[in-house]
SEKOL-239830 format. One record per residue (C-alpha): residue number from 1; x, y, z. Coordinates in nm, 3 decimals, decimal comma. Each point is the difference from the previous one (the first is absolute). Layout:
SITE_NUM_X_Y_Z
...
This chain:
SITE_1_0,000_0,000_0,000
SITE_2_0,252_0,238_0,087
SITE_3_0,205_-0,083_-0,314
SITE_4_-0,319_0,046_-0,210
SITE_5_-0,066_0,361_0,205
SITE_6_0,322_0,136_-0,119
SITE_7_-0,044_-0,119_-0,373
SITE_8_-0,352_0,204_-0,006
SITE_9_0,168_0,245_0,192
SITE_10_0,299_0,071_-0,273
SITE_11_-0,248_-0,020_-0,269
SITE_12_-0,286_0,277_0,100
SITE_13_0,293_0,234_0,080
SITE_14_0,194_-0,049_-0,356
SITE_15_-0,328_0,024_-0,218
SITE_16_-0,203_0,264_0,238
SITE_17_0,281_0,320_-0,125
SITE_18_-0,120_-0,115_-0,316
SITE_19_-0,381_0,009_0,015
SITE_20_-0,010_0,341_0,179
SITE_21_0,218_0,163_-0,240
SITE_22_-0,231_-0,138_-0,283
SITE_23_-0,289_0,076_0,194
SITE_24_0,191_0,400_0,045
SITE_25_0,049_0,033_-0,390
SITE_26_-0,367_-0,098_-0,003
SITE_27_-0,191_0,231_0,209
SITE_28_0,262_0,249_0,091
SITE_29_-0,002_-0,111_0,333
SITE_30_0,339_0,054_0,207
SITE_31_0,208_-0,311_0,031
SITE_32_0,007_-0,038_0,367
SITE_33_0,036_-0,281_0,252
SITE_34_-0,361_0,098_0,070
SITE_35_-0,112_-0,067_-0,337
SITE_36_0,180_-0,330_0,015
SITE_37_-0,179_-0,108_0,336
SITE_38_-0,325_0,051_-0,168
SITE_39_0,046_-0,239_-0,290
SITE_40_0,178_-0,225_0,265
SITE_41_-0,365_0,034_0,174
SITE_42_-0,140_-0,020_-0,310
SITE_43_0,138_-0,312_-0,165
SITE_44_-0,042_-0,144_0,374
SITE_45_-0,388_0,027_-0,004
SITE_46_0,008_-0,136_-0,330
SITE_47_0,162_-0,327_0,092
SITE_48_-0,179_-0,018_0,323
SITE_49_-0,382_0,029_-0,166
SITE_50_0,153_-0,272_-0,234
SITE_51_0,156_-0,245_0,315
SITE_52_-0,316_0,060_0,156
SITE_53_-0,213_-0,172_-0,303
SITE_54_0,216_-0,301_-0,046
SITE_55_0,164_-0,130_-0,332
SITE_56_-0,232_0,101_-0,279
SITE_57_0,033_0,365_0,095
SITE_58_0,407_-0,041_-0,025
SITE_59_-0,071_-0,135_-0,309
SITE_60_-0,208_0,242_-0,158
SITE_61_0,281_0,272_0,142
SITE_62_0,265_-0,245_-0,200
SITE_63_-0,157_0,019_-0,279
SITE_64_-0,037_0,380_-0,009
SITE_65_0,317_0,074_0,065
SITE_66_0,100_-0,244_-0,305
SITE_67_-0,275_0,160_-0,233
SITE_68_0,170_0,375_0,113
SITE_69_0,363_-0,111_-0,047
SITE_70_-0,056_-0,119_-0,340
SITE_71_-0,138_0,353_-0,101
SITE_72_0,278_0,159_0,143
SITE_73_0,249_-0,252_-0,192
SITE_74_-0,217_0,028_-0,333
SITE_75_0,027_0,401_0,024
SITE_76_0,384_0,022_0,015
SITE_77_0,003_-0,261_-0,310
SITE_78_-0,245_0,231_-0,182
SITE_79_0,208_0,304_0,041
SITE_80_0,351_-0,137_0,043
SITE_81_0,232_-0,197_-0,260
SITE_82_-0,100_-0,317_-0,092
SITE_83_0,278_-0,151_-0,184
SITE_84_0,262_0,136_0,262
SITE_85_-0,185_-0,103_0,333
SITE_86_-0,038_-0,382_-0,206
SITE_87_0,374_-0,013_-0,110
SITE_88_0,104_0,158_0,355
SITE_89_-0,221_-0,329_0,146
SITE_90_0,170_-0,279_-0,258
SITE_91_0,355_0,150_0,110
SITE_92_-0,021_0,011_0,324
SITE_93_-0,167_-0,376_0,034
SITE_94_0,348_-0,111_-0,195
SITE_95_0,189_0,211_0,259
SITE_96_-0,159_-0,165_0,294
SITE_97_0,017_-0,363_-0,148
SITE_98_0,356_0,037_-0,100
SITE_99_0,175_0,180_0,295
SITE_100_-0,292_-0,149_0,264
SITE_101_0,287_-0,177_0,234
SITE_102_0,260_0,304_-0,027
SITE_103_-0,298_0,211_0,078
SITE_104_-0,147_-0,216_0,309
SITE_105_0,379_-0,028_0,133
SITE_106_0,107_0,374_-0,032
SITE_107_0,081_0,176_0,347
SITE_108_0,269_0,283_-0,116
SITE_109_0,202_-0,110_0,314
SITE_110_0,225_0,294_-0,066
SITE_111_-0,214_0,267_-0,075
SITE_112_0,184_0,257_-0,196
SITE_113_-0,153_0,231_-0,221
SITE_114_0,342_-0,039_-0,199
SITE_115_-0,121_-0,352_-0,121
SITE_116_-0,346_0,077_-0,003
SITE_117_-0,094_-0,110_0,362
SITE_118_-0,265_0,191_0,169
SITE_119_-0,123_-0,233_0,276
SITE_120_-0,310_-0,089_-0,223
SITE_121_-0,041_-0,385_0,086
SITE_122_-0,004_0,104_0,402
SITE_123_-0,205_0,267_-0,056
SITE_124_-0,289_-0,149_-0,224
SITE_125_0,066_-0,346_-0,090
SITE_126_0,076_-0,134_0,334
SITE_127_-0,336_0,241_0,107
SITE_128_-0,182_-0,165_-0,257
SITE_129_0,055_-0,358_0,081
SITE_130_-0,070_0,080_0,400
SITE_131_-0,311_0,171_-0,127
SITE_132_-0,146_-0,315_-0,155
SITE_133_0,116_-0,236_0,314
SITE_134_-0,194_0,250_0,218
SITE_135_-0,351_-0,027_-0,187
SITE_136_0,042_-0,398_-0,064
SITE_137_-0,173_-0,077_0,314
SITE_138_-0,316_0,137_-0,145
SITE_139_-0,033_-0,018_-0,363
SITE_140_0,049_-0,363_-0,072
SITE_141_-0,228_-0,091_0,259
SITE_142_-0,264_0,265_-0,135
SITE_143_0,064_-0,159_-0,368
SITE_144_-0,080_-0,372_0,168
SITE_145_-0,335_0,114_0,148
SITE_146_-0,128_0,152_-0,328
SITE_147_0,184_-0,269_-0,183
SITE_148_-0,244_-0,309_0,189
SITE_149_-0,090_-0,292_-0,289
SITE_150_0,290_0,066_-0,240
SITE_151_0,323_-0,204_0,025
SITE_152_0,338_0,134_0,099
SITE_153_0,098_-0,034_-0,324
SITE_154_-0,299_0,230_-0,092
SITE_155_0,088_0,229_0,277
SITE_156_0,363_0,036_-0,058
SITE_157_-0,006_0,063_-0,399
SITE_158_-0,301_0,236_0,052
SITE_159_0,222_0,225_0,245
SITE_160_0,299_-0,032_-0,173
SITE_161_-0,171_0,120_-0,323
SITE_162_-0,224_0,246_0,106
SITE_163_0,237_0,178_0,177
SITE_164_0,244_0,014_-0,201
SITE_165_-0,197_0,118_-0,305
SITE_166_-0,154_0,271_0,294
SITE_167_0,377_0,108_0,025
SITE_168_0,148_0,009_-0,326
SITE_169_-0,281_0,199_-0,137
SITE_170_0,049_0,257_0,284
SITE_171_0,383_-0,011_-0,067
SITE_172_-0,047_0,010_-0,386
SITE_173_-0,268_0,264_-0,014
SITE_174_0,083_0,236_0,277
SITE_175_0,394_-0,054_0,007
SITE_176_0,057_0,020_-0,427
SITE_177_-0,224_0,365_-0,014
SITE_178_0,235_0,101_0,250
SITE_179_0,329_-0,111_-0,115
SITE_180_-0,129_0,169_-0,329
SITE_181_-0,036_0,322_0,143
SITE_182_0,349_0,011_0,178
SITE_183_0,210_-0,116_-0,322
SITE_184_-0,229_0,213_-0,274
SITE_185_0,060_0,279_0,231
SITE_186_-0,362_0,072_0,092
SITE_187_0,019_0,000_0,362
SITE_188_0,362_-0,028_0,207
SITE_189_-0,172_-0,226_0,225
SITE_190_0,394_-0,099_0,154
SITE_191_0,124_0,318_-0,009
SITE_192_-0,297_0,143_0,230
SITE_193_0,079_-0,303_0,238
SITE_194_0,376_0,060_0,029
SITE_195_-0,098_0,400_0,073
SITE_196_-0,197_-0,162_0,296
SITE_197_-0,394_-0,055_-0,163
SITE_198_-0,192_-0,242_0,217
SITE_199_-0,094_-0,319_-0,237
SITE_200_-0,383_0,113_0,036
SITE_201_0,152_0,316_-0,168
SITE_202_0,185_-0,166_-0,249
SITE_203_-0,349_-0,264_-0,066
SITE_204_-0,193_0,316_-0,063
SITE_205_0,262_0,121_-0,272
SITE_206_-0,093_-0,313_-0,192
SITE_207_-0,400_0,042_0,034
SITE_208_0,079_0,369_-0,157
SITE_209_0,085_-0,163_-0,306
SITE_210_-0,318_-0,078_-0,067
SITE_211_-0,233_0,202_-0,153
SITE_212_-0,253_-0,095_0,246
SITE_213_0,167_0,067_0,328
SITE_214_-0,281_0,029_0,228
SITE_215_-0,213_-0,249_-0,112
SITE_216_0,297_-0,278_-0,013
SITE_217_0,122_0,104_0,364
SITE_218_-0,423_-0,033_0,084
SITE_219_0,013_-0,373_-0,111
SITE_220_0,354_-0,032_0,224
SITE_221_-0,148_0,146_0,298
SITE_222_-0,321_-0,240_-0,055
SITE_223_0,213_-0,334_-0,051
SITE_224_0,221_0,092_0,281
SITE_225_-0,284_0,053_0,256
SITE_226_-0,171_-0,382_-0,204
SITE_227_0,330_-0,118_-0,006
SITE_228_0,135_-0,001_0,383
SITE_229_-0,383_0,022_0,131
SITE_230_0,001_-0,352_-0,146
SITE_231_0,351_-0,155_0,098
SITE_232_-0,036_0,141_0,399
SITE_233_-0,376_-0,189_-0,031
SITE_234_0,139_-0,352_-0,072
SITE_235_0,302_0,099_0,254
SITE_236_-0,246_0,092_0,215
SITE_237_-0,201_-0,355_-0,019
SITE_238_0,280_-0,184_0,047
SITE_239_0,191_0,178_0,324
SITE_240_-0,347_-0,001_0,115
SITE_241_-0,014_-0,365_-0,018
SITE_242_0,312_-0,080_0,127
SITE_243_-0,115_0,239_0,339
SITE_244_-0,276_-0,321_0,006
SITE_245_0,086_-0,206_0,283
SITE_246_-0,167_-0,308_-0,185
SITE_247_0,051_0,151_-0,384
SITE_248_-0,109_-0,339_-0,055
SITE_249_-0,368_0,008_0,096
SITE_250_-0,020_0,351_-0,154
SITE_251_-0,128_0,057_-0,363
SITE_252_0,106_0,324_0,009
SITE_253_0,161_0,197_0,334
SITE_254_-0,253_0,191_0,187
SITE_255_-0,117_0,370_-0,130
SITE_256_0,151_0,137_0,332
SITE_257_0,366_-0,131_-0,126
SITE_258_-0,090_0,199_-0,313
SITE_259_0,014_0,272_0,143
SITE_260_0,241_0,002_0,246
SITE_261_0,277_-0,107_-0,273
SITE_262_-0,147_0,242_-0,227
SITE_263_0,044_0,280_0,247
SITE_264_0,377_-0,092_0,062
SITE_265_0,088_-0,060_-0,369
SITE_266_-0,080_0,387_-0,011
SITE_267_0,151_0,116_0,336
SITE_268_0,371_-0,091_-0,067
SITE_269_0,000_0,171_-0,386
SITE_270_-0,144_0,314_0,178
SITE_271_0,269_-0,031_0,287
SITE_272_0,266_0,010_-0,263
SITE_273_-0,103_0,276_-0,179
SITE_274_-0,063_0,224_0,320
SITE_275_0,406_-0,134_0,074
SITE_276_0,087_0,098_-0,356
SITE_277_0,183_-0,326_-0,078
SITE_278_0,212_0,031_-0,299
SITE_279_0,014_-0,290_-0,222
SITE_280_0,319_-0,130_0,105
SITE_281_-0,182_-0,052_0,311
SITE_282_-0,319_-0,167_-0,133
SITE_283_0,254_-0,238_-0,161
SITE_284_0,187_-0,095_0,311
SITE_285_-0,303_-0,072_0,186
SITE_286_-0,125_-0,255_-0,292
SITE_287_0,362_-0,159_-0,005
SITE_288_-0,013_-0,050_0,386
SITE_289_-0,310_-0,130_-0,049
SITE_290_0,049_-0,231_-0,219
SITE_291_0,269_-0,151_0,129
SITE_292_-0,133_-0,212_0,254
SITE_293_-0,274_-0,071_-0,220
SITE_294_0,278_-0,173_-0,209
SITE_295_-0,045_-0,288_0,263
SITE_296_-0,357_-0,062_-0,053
SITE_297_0,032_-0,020_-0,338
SITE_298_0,222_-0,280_0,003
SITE_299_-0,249_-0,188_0,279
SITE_300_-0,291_0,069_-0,224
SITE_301_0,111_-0,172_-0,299
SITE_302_0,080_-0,279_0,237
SITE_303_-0,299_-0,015_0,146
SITE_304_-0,152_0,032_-0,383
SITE_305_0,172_-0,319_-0,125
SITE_306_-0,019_-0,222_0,321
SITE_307_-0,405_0,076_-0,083
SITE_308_0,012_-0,118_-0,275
SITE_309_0,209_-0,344_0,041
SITE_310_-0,313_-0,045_0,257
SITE_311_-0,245_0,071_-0,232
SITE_312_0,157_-0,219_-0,212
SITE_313_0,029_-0,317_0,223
SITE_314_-0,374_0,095_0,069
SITE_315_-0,130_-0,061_-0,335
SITE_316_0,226_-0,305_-0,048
């Protein structure tokens, strides 16, 4: 629990900067901690009237939030370059594939900007692996309980295919307009982050590319509230049910658990922001997190294959 706390913790403070300042460009509205606080409230009574009804209300939020993001994708393909963002895609798929172990092994032990080092691997890519160990304790088990009369094999392709198809069309949409910007010259994008631009900054630069600002950074602001109203709801379920003390005889964890967890997912975030955590903290507190978590893990998939040697002797 504690380990899944700091995950959702980390993840409303990195994204929150983001939503106000779209939410500022919007309505003129200063960008303030206040300002954040609200949508933190807001997104919060989203998710809890959602908890509150059960599974078929997370998954009418789900599929909102999908329905929004693939306007928002479909508007930067109408207005941005097709043929680049496609080729930018195929290239960087060969990348991956062919320098995928020199990639995953990297830690610039040295760290000298005269070779190129700049402390990237600690600072994102050992962030980014901690990050994922600290939400496994929920979203697997959330992807069982909605996954109830398919196979494992069913399960496991279905995750593994969905998701990534989720993520490269975020990374090939939203990443290739960008990159076009910065090397056309359209929008210096790295030079206003090396002068000190915050990266909500920087994301805004790209949305005034298009010639439909507003509108675009409407459909962000709507699949961000969808988007993490959603996620927190199945996190939500399943810390709930773990709070059970006999999970076992409980369809679903009582409303009462709901809430409570719903109430703390949005007190930490809030805490951070009023203690004006920079990022480098956010990301220490998901590596510390995560690393006990690291332990689990490894008694989980344990526990996962003695199961199924049992279940197997069972049916023999």
């Amino acid at each position: 629990m504690v380990g899944l706390l700091a995950g959702t913790a980390t993840t409303f403070s990195v994204t929150i900067p983001l939503l106000t300042a779209a939410v500022s460009r919007v309505t003129g509205l200063s960008a303030s901690t206040g300002l954040s606080i609200l949508f933190l409230v807001t997104i919060g009574v989203v998710f809890m009237a959602a908890v509150l009804w059960g599974m078929r209300a997370i998954s009418h939020l789900a599929s909102i939030c999908v329905i929004v993001f693939g306007i928002l994708a479909a508007s930067f393909w109408i207005a941005g370059p097709k043929i680049y963002m496609l080729e930018t895609a195929v290239t960087g798929i060969g990348t991956v594939v062919q320098n995928f172990v020199r990639m995953s092994t990297w830690m610039d032990p040295l760290r000298l900007s005269s070779t190129g080092g700049n402390g990237f691997p600690q600072d994102w890519t050992v962030y980014y692996w901690a990050y994922w160990i600290a939400w496994f304790v929920a979203t697997p088990f959330f992807i069982a309980q909605i996954s109830e009369g398919r196979t494992i094999r069913e399960t496991v392709l279905g995750g593994l295919s969905c998701g990534l198809a989720g993520t490269y069309t975020s990374f090939v949409t939203f990443q290739g307009f960008g990159l076009y910007q910065q090397v056309t010259g359209k929008a210096d994008i790295a030079g206003a982050l090396s002068e000190g631009a915050s990266i909500p900054d920087a994301i805004l630069m790209i949305f005034d590319q298009l010639p439909y600002t507003n509108l675009a950074l409407v459909l962000l602001i709507l699949a961000m509230i969808a988007f993490y109203s959603s996620t927190f709801d199945a996190i939500t379920l399943v810390i709930a049910g773990y709070s059970e003390k006999d999970p076992a005889r409980q369809a679903e964890p009582r409303k009462g658990l709901r809430i409570f967890w719903a109430g703390v997912f949005l007190l930490l975030p809030i805490a951070l922001l009023f203690a004006e955590s920079t990022l480098s903290m956010l990301q220490t507190i998901a590596i510390i997190a995560a690393f006990p978590l690291g332990i689990i893990i490894i008694l989980i998939v344990r526990s996962f294959l003695k199961d199924l040697r049992d279940s197997e002797k069972s049916c023999r």
